[in-house]
N, C-alpha and C positions, 0 to 999 in steps of 0.2 A: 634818325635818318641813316637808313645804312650805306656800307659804301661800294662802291659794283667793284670785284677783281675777277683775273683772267689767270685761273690757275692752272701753270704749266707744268706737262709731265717731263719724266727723266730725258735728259740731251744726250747726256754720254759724248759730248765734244761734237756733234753733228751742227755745227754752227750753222750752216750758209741755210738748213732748216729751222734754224730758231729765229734768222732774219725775216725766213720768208711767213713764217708763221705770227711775225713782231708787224709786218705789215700789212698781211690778209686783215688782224685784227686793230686795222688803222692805228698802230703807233708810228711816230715819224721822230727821227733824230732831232734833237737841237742841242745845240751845242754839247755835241759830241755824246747824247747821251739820249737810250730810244724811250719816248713817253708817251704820254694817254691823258689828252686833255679831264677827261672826267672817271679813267679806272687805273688799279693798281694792277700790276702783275704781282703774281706768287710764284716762284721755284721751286718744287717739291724734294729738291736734292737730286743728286746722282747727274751733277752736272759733267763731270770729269770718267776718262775711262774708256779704252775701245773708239769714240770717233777720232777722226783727220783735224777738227780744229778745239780742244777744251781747254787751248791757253787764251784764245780770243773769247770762248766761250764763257769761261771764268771773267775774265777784264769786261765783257760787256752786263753781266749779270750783277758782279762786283760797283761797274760803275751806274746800274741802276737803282739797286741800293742802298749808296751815298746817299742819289739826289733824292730819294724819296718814291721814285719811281715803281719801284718793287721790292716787295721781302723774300726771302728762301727761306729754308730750314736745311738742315742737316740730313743730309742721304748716305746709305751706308757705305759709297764708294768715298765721300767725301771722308767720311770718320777710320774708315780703313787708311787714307791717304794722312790721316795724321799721326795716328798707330805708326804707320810705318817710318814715319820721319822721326818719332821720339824715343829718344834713347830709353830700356829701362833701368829707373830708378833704384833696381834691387841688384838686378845683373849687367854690371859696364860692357860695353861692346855689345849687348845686344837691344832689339828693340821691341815696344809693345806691338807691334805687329813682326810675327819670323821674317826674316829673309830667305825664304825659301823660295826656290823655282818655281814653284807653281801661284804666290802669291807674287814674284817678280813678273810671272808672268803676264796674271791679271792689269797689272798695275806700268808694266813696262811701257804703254803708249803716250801716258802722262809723262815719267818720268825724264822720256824722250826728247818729249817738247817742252817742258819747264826749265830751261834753262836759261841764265845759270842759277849757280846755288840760292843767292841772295833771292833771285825771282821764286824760286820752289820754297824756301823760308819764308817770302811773303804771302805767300798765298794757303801756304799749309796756316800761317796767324791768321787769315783771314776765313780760313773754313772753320777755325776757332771760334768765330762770332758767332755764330750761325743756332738757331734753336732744333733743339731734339721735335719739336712741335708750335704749331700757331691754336690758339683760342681764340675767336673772332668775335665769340659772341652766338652769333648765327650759322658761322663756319666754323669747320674745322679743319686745320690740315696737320697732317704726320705722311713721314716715307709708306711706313708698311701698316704700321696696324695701328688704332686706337683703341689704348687698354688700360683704361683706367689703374688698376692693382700692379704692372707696371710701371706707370707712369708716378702713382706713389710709393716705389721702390727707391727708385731716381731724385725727385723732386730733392731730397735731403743731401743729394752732391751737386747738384745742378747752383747754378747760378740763378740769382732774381727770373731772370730771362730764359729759362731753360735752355741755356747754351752749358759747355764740359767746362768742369774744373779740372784741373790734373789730375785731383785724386779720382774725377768720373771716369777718367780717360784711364788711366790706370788699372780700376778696379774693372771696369769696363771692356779689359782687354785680358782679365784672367778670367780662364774657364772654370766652374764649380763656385763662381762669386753672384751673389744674387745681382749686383749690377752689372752684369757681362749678361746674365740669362735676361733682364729687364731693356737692354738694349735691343740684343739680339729680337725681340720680340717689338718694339717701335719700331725698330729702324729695319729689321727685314724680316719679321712675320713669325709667328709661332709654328712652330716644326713639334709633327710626336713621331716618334720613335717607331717604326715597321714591327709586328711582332714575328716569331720564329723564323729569325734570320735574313728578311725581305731585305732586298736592296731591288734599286731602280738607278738608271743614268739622265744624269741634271741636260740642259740644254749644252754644255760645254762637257760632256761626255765623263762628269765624273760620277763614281758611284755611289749614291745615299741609301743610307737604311733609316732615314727620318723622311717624312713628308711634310709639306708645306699646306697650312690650312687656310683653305677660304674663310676665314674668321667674321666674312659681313654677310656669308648665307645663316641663317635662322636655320634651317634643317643639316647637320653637321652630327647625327646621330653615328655613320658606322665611317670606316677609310677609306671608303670608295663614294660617298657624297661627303664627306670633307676638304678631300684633297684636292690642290690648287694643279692639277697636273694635267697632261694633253689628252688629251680623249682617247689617245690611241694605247695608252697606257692605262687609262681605268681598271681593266680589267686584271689585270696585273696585281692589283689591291683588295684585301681581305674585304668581304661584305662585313664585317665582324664590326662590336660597337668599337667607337672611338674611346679610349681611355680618357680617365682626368678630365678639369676644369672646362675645356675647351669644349666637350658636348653639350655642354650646358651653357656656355658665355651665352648672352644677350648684352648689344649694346642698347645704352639708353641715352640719348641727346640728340643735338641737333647734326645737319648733315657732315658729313666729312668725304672729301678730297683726298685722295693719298694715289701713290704711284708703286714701282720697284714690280711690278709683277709681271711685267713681260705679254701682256694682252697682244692676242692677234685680233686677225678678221676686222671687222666694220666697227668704228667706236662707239659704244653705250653706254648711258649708265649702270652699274649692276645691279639696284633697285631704287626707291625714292630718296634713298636714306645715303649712298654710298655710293662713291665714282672712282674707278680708277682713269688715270690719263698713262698709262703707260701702256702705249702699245709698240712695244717693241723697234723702238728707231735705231736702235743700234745694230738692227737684222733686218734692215730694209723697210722696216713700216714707218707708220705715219707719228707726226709731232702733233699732240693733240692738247688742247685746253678744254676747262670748262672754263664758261663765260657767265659766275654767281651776280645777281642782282636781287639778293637778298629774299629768295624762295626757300620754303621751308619745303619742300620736297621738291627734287632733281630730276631734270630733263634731259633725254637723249637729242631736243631739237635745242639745247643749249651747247652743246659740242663744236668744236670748230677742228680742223684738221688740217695737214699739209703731208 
């Protein structure tokens, strides 16, 4: 028998929409904690970060996880936020995430509101818990990508539970380490590299000369149907083929759930196989679920939104 959950995309601290989205899909508080007589919720990560409430946010998501009420996984703002708290182990005074302006910046709204220290300790232990991915069986869910050869990079740092050990988190946080490029690619998406010299600017106006790839379209032949990027910029990208692995991925299993990408416009599924719920709440859109009952291919009239 399987069992119905209501998997919710990224919060980013926008609480008083994850209430309201907790009660469109009739959950109701008891005793101090919001449930679902007959489903579970899921958190897809990236709870924290940019909204007005991701201490409450945290504490309500937190305390439905206790009772059993929902699980989460790991989002990249979440594992960013633990990098940043831990000291590195090689170099004293500094951390697996820089302290740099621009990563203070990112992260400055949490910081804000997690006080004090002892609360920001407890919660960076508690994003500790959390799995890089869920296997459901019939579901899946991950933050950004599901990618098997990945996911078997990791597996041999991870814990039973696909949550960090220090040395994932560590190794995880140095660049040119096969586990930093294996996260990078669960937890926020596989990125190739612009050819001669391309750069483009992110939503938060910085410059890349990598792209982000739609990795659950099946046709992902050249950089201008790969890329995960605004339409008004398409054209801006080489028609040229896509290098390496990635023209060729094909996923094989059952359906998967995942969030981190920033979706606008009207919520859907992106085929039968694949759903993203992030559409953008952190820039005014909507807080979106899908609402699984054990279908082996995904429905746009299973979406719920707020």
């Amino acid at each position: 028998m399987y069992q119905a959950f209501d998997v919710i995309g990224d919060i980013h601290g926008q609480y008083d929409k994850l209430v309201e989205l907790l009660e469109k899909m009739e959950y109701q508080q008891s005793v101090g904690v919001w449930r679902h007589a007959k489903r579970t919720a899921i958190f897809v990560g990236d709870l924290i970060d940019r909204g007005p409430g991701q201490v409450k946010t945290v504490e309500l998501v937190r305390a439905m996880v206790a009772a059993g009420s929902a699980r989460c996984i790991l989002g990249n703002h979440e594992f960013n936020a633990i990098a940043w708290a831990t000291e590195d182990p090689v170099e004293s005074g500094k951390f697996l995430r820089p302290h740099t302006d621009k990563n203070r910046e990112q992260h400055a709204a949490f910081l804000a509101e997690v006080k004090p220290k002892t609360k920001h300790d407890e919660m960076i232990a508690w994003f500790k818990t959390l799995p890089l991915w869920l296997d459901l069986g019939g579901l899946r869910i991950v933050h950004a990508c599901w990618h098997e050869e990945s996911m078997d990079v990791l597996r041999p740092w991870l814990n039973a539970d696909h949550t960090l050990t220090n040395e994932a988190l560590r190794r995880g946080s140095q660049r040119n380490d096969p586990v930093f490029d294996a996260i990078e690619i669960v937890c926020k998406g596989p990125e190739v590299r612009l050819p001669d010299g391309l750069t483009f600017k992110d939503k938060e106006g910085n410059a890349r000369n990598e792209v982000r790839i739609a990795w659950w379209h099946e046709d992902r032949s050249t950089f201008r149907e790969a890329a995960h990027i605004h339409r008004q910029y398409k054209h801006l990208l080489p028609d040229g083929p896509l290098p390496g692995p990635w023209r060729t991925f094909a996923y094989v299993g059952p359906p998967v759930i995942f969030g981190h990408y920033w979706f606008t416009g009207t919520p859907a599924v992106n085929d039968k196989h694949f759903c993203c719920v992030d559409y953008s709440v952190a820039n005014g859109g909507p807080l979106v679920a899908y609402r699984w009952d054990g279908e082996r291919e995904l429905s746009t009239l299973k979406l719920v939104s707020v």
